[in-house]
C-alpha positions in Angstrom: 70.6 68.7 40.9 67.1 68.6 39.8 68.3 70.6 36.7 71.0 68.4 35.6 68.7 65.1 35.7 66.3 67.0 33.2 68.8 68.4 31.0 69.7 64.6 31.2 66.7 62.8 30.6 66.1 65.0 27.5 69.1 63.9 26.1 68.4 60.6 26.6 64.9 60.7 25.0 65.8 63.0 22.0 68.4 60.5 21.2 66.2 57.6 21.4 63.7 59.0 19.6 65.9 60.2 17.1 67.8 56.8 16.6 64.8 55.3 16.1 63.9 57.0 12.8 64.4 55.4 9.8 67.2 56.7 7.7 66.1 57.2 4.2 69.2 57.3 1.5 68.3 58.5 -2.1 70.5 56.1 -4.4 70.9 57.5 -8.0 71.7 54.7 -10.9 74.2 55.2 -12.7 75.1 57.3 -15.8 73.7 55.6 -18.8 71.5 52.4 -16.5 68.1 52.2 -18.4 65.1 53.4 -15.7 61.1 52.8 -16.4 58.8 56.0 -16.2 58.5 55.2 -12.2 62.4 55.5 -12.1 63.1 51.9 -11.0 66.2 50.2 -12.6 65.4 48.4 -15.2 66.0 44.4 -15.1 69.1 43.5 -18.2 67.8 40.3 -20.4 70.4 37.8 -21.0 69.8 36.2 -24.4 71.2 33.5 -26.6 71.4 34.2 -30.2 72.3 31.4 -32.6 72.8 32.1 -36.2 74.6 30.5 -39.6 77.0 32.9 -41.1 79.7 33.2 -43.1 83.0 35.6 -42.2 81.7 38.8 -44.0 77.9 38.2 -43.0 79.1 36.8 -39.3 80.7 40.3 -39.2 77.5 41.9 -40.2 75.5 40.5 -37.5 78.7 40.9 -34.8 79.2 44.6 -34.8 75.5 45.4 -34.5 75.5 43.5 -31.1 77.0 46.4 -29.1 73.9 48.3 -30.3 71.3 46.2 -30.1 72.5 45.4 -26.6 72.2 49.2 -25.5 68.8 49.3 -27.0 66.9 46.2 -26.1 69.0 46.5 -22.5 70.3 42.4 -23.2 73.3 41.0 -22.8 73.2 39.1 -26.0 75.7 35.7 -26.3 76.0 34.7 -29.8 77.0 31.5 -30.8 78.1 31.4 -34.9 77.4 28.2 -37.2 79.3 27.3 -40.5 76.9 25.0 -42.1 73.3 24.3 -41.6 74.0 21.2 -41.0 76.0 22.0 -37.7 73.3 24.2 -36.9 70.6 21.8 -37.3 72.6 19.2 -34.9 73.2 21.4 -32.0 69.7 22.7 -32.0 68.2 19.0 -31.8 70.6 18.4 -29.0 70.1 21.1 -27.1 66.6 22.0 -27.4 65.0 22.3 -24.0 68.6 22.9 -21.9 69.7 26.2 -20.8 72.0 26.4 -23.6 69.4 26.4 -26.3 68.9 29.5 -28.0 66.3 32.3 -27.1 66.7 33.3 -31.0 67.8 31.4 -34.0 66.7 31.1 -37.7 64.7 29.2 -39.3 62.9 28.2 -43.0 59.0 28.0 -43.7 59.5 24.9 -44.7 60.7 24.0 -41.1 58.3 26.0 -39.0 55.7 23.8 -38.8 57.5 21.2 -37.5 58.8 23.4 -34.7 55.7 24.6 -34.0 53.9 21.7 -33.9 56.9 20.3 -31.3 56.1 23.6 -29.5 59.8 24.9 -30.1 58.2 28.4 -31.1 57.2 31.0 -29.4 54.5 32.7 -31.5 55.0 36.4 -32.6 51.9 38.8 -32.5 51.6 40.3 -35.8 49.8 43.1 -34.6 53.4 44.1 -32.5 55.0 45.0 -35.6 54.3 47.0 -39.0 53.5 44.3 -41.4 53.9 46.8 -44.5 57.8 47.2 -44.2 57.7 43.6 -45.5 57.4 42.0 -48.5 53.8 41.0 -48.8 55.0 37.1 -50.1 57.0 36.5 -47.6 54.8 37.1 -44.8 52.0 34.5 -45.8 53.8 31.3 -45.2 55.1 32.1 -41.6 51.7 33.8 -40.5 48.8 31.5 -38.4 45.6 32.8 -37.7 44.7 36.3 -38.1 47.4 37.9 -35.8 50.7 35.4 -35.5 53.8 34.8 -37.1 56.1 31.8 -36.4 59.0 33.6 -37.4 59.9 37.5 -38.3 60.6 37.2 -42.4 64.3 37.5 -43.2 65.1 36.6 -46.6 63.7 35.1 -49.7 64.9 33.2 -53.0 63.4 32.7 -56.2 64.7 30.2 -58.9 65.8 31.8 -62.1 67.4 31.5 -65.6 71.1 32.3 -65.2 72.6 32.3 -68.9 76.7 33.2 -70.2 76.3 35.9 -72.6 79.6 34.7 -74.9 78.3 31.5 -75.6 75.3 32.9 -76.8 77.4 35.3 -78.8 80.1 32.7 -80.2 76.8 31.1 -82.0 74.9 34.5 -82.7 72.0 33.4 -80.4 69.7 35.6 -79.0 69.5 35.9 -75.0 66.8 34.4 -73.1 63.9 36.5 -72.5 60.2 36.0 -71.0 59.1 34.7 -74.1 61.6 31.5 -73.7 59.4 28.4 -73.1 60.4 24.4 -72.6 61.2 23.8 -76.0 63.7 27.4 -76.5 65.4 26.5 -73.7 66.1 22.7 -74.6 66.5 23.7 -78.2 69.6 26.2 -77.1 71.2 24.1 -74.4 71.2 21.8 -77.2 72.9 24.0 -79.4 75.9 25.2 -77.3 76.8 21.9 -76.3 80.1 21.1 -76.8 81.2 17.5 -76.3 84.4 16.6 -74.7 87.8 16.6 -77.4 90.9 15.9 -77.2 90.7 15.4 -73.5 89.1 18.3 -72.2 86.0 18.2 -70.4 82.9 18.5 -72.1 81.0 22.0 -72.5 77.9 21.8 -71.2 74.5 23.8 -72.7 73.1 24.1 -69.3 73.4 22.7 -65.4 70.2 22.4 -63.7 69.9 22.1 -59.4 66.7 20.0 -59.3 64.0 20.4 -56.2 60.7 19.2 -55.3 60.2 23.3 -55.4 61.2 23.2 -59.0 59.1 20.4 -59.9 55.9 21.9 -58.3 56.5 25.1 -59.9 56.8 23.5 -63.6 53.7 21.5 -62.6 52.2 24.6 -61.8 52.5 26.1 -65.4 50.7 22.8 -66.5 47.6 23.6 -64.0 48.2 20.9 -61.4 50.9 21.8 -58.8 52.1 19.0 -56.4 51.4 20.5 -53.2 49.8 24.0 -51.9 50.7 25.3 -49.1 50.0 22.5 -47.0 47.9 20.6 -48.8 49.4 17.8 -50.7 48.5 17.2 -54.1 50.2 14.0 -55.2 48.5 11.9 -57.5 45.1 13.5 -57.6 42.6 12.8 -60.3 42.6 16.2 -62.1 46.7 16.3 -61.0 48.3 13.3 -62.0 49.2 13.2 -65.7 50.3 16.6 -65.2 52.4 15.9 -62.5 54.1 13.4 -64.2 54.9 15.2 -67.1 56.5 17.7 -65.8 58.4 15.3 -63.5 59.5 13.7 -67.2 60.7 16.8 -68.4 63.1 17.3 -65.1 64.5 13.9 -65.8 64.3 14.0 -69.5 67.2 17.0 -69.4 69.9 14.4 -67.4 68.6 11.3 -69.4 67.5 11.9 -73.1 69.5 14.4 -74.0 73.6 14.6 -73.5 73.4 18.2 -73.2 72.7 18.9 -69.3 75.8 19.1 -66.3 75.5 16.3 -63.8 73.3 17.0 -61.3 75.0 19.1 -58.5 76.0 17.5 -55.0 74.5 18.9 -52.5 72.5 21.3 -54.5 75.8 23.6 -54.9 76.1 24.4 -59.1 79.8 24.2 -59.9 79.9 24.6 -63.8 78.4 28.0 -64.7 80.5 29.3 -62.5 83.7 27.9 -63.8 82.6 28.8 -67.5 81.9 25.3 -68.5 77.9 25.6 -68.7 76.0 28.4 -70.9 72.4 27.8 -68.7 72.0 27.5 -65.3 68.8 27.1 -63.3 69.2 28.1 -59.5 68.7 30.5 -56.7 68.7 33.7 -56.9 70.9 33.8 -54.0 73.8 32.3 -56.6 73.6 35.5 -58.0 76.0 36.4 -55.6 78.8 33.9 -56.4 78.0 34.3 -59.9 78.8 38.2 -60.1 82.4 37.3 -58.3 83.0 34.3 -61.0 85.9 36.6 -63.0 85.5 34.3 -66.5 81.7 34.4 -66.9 80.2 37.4 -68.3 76.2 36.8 -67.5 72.3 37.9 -67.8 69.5 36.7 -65.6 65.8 35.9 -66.4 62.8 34.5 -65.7 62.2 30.5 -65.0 60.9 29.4 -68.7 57.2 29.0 -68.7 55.3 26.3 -70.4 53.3 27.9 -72.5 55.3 31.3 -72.6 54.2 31.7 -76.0 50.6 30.8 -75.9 48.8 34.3 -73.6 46.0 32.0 -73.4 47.6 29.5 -71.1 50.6 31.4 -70.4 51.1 30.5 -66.6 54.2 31.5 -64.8 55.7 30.1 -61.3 58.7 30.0 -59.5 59.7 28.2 -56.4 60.2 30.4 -53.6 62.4 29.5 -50.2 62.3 31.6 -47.4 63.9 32.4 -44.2 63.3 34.0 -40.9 63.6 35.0 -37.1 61.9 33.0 -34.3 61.8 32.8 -30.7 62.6 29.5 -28.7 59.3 29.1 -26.7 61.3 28.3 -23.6 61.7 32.1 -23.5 58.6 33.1 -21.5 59.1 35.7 -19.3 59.9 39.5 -19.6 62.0 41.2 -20.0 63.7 38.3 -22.0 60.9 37.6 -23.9 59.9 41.2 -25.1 63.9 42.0 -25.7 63.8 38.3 -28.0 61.1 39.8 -29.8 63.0 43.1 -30.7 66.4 41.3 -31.5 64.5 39.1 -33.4 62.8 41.5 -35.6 66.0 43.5 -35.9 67.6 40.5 -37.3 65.3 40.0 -39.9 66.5 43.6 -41.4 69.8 41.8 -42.6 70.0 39.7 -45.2 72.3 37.2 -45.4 74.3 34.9 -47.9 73.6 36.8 -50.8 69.3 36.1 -50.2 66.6 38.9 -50.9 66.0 41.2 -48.5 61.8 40.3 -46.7 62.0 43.6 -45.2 61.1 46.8 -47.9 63.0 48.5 -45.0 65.7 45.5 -44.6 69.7 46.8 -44.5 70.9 47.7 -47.7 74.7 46.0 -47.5 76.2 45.8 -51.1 77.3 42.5 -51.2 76.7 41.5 -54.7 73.3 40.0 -53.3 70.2 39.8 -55.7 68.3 42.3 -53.6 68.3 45.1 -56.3 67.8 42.7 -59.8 64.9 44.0 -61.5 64.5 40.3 -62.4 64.4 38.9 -58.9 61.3 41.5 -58.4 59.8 40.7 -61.5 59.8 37.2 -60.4 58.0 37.9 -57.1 54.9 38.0 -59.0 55.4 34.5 -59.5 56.5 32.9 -56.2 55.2 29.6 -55.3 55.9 29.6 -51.5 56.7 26.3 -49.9 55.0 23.2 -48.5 54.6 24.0 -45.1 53.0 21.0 -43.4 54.3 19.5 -40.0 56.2 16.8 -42.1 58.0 19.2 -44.6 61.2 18.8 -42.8 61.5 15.1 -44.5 60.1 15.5 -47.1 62.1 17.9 -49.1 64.9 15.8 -47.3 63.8 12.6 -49.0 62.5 14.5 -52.4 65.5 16.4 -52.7 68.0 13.9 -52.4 66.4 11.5 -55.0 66.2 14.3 -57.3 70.2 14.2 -56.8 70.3 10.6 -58.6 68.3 12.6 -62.2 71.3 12.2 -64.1 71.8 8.4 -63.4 69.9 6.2 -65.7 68.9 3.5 -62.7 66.3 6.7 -61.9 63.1 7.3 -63.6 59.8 8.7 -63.3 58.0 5.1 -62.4 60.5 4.8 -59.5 60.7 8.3 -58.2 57.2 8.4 -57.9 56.8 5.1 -56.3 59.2 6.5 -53.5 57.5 9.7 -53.3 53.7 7.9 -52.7 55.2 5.9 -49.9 56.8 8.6 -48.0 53.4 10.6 -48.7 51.2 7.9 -47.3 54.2 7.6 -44.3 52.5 11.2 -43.2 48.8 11.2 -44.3 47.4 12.6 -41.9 49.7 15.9 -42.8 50.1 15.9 -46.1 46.4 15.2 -47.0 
């Protein structure tokens, strides 16, 4: 009896003490789930990436997602603009909701603005390696010694675009880097060809005008309008020089009968239909240009001033730029440091026919300007743009009076009259 009750209590207590052990399971993840070096699962970002794309550049930035989702370990939700505009709208609307984006594009002329609102989450510079970009680019997006407000995308630089047959129907040689103010109004000029018998006129060369294009040709004078973010308006040593080449932007619409109306919306419509021998635009047109099946073309540098004087030769040539940033709203990791990557890996596809920023950018032959020896050339050149806090409006404002060069109700007296005002409107920036 006395036997059975120990055989019993032993039971009892090995299965107490037993039960009373914690059980310890070994979970493994899954094949393929992303582990840190302690082997803990690693948490997935969720991001939202806005961008403005066409079909064939919306499909560029589409089937990398898969890819970029593996590698930054994000669940990216893209959301696809048509126009800037709609962009632009949303982006006001939505920008400190849960539907605003973590990562969207934006220009140097804008980041200020957004910076200044606190939209932006600043990039270290140090985090990435700043020679894989072109050098140009990287200057009007960078604060301080060590941030960027947005990772460089893409750049443009205004050029000479010119239809080699007209030139050849009148035995006229192409334009070169030795073309200067006078050459090119001498030849648009000459391969005018006024309307007859009903058809629309022939015009010698269509010009999209921009506060960037007036600052440059100021530029070649000695006196730009604005620098960076200094503005430059009216200054003592400035001011004559500033107006004259204002004079000469709205001399081409007014004085002469030669020059296609200016274009809506900045969008030139009559080189690439065949019915303008010159054009002065983006680089980005280039594009457009090399799909235009009538127009057999050459590319060159923006006329200079004094192209044919070494002495004072000067060259410049508005530069817009594009890039990457990261909504400041995005804080905390992993979200933030996957934002970054996408970021950057976005800024390694140009889009829209632009100039790669990247030396190590995606190389997709889409008849961009990426490759033109000209568009290089002219980097030497770039005049980067205004990038105060109030650049938003005032290339908004600038820009759209420009628009009204070709109606004779415009000139230089009341451009500039408009221009002071909204100048003095922002003082405090622009001075």
């Amino acid at each position: 009896m006395f036997l059975i009750f120990v055989i019993a209590a032993t039971a009892i207590t090995l299965t107490l003490y037993f039960g009373m052990q914690e059980e310890t399971r070994i979970v493994l993840p899954k094949k393929g789930t992303p582990v840190s070096s302690d082997g803990t699962v690693k948490k997935t970002a969720s991001l939202i990436l806005w961008a403005v794309a066409g079909n064939a550049d919306a499909d560029k930035i589409r089937n990398r997602i898969p890819g970029w989702e593996t590698a930054l370990n994000a669940k990216i939700s893209l959301r696809l603009f048509a126009s800037r505009t709609d962009f632009e709208s949303a982006r006001i609307i939505t920008a400190r909701n849960r539907e605003a984006p973590d990562v969207f594009p934006v220009s140097a002329a804008d980041a200020e603005s957004l910076d200044k609102s606190g939209a932006l989450q600043r990039l270290p510079l140090a985090s990435i390696d700043a020679s894989q970009w072109v050098p140009q680019t990287l200057a009007p997006f960078q604060r301080g010694d060590n941030a960027l407000l947005a990772y460089p995308a893409q750049y443009s630089l205004t050029l000479l675009y010119y239809n080699k047959a007209e030139f050849d129907r009148v035995g006229i040689a192409y334009p070169d880097d030795q073309w200067n103010w006078d050459s090119l109004l001498d030849v648009a000029k000459a391969l005018y060809k006024p309307s007859v018998s009903g058809r629309p006129p022939h015009y010698g060369i269509e010009v999209v005008p921009t506060l960037g294009l007036w600052n440059a040709f100021s530029l070649q004078l000695g006196a730009p309008v604005y620098n960076n973010r200094q503005w430059n308006l009216g200054s003592a040593e400035g001011d004559s020089i500033q107006k004259e080449a204002l004079q000469f932007l709205i001399d081409i619409y007014q004085k002469y009968t030669f020059a296609a109306p200016t274009p809506q919306g900045g969008k030139p419509l009559f080189f690439l239909r065949g019915q303008s021998a010159m054009l002065i635009g983006g680089s980005e047109l280039m594009k457009a240009i090399r799909s235009a099946p009538d127009v057999n073309w050459g590319v060159t540098l923006l006329p200079a001033k004094y192209a044919m004087e070494p002495d004072r030769l000067r060259r410049a040539t508005p530069m817009r730029l594009r890039g990457w940033a990261v909504n400041s709203r995005t804080l905390e990791e992993p979200s933030l440091q996957a934002a970054r990557g996408l970021a950057e890996r976005l800024s390694a596809i140009p889009l829209d026919g632009w100039s790669p920023a990247r030396l190590s950018g995606t190389s997709d032959d889409d008849g961009g300007a990426s490759a033109s020896p000209i568009v290089l050339q002219s980097l030497d050149y770039a005049v980067p743009p205004y990038i105060g806090a109030q650049a938003p409006r005032i290339y908004e404002i600038a820009d759209s009076l420009m628009g009204t060069f070709s109606s004779a109700s415009t000139t230089t007296g009341k451009f500039l009259a408009k221009i002071h005002t909204l100048v003095d409107d922002i003082k405090p920036d622009a001075k």
